[in-house]
BAROKOL-523324 format. One line per field, with one value per residue (C-alpha): x, y, z. Coordinates in steps of 0.2 Angstrom, whole numbers, plus 2048, in hexadecimal, padded with zeros to 3 digits. Layout:
<gulos>
X <- (X_...)
Y <- (Y_...)
Z <- (Z_...)
</gulos>
This chain:
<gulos>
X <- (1D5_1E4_1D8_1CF_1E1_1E4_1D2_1D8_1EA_1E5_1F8_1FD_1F1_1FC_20B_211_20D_217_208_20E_222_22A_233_225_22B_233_230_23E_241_250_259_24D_250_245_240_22F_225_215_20E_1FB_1FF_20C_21D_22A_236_243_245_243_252_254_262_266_270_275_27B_286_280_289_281_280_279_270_262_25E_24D_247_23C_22E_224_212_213_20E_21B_22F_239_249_255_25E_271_272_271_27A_26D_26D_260_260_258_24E_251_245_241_233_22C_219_212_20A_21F_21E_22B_22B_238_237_23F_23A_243_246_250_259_259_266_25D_258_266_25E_25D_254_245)
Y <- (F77_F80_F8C_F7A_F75_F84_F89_F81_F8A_F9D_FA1_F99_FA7_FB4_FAC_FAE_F9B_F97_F93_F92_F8E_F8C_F80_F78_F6D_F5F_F61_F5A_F64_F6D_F7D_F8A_F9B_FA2_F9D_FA6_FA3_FAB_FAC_FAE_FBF_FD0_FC9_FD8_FD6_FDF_FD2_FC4_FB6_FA7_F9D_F91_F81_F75_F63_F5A_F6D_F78_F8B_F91_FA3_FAE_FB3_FC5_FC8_FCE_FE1_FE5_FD5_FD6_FD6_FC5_FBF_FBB_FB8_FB5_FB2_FA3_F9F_F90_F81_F70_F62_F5A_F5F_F71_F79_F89_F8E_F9D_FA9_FB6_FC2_FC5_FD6_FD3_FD0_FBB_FB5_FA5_F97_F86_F7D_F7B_F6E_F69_F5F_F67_F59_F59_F5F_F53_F53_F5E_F4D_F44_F4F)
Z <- (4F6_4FD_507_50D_513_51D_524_533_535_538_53A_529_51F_525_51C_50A_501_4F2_4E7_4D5_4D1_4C0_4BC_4C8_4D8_4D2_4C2_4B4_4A6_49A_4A1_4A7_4A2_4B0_4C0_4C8_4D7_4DA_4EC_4F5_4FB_4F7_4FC_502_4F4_4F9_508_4FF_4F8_4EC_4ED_4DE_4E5_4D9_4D8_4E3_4F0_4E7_4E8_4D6_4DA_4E5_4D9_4D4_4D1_4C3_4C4_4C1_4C3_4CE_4E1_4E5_4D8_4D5_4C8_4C4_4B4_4B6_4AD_4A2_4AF_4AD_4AC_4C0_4CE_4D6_4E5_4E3_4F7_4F9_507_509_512_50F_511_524_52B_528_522_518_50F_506_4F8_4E6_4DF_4CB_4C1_4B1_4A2_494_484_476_468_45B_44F_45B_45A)
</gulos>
């Protein structure tokens, strides 16, 4: 279905596309320890950011990426986040020289209290 999408864009093949994300976009759910992004293509890692932003804009950290994960995939740990919405900003450059960004948003929840379970 994606390559349907793009069969008639020939310039958008040559850019890395965000095709899996977790937490997913927009998805709602208690802290995430991780967060990982997997791509169509290799991504150049060394040249390539995610910055956390949380509520009210407030930049939590410039992630660092975790080693050793395959080329077409990022990961990184993530602190113990506050429940609110948050912004996965990320930028990356596939192998071919493109360069790509977008947004993956999610919403942190409070945990159940344990006797509510």
């Amino acid at each position: 279905m994606i390559g349907a999408c793009l069969s008639g864009l020939p310039d958008a093949l040559a850019h890395a596309i965000i095709l899996e994300s977790a937490p997913r976009h927009e998805e709602s759910l208690p802290s995430p320890k991780r967060l990982v992004q997997r791509f169509n293509s290799r991504i150049e890692k060394p040249l390539c950011s995610v910055q956390l932003v949380g509520p009210r804009q407030k930049t939590i950290a410039r992630l660092r990426q975790e080693p050793d994960t395959p080329p077409d995939k990022l990961a990184y740990p993530l602190p113990p986040l506050d429940p609110g919405a948050y912004q996965a900003r990320w930028k990356v450059m596939a192998a071919d020289g493109h360069v790509t960004e977008g947004i993956v948003l999610f919403t942190v929840i409070a945990p159940e209290p344990a006797g509510k379970r």
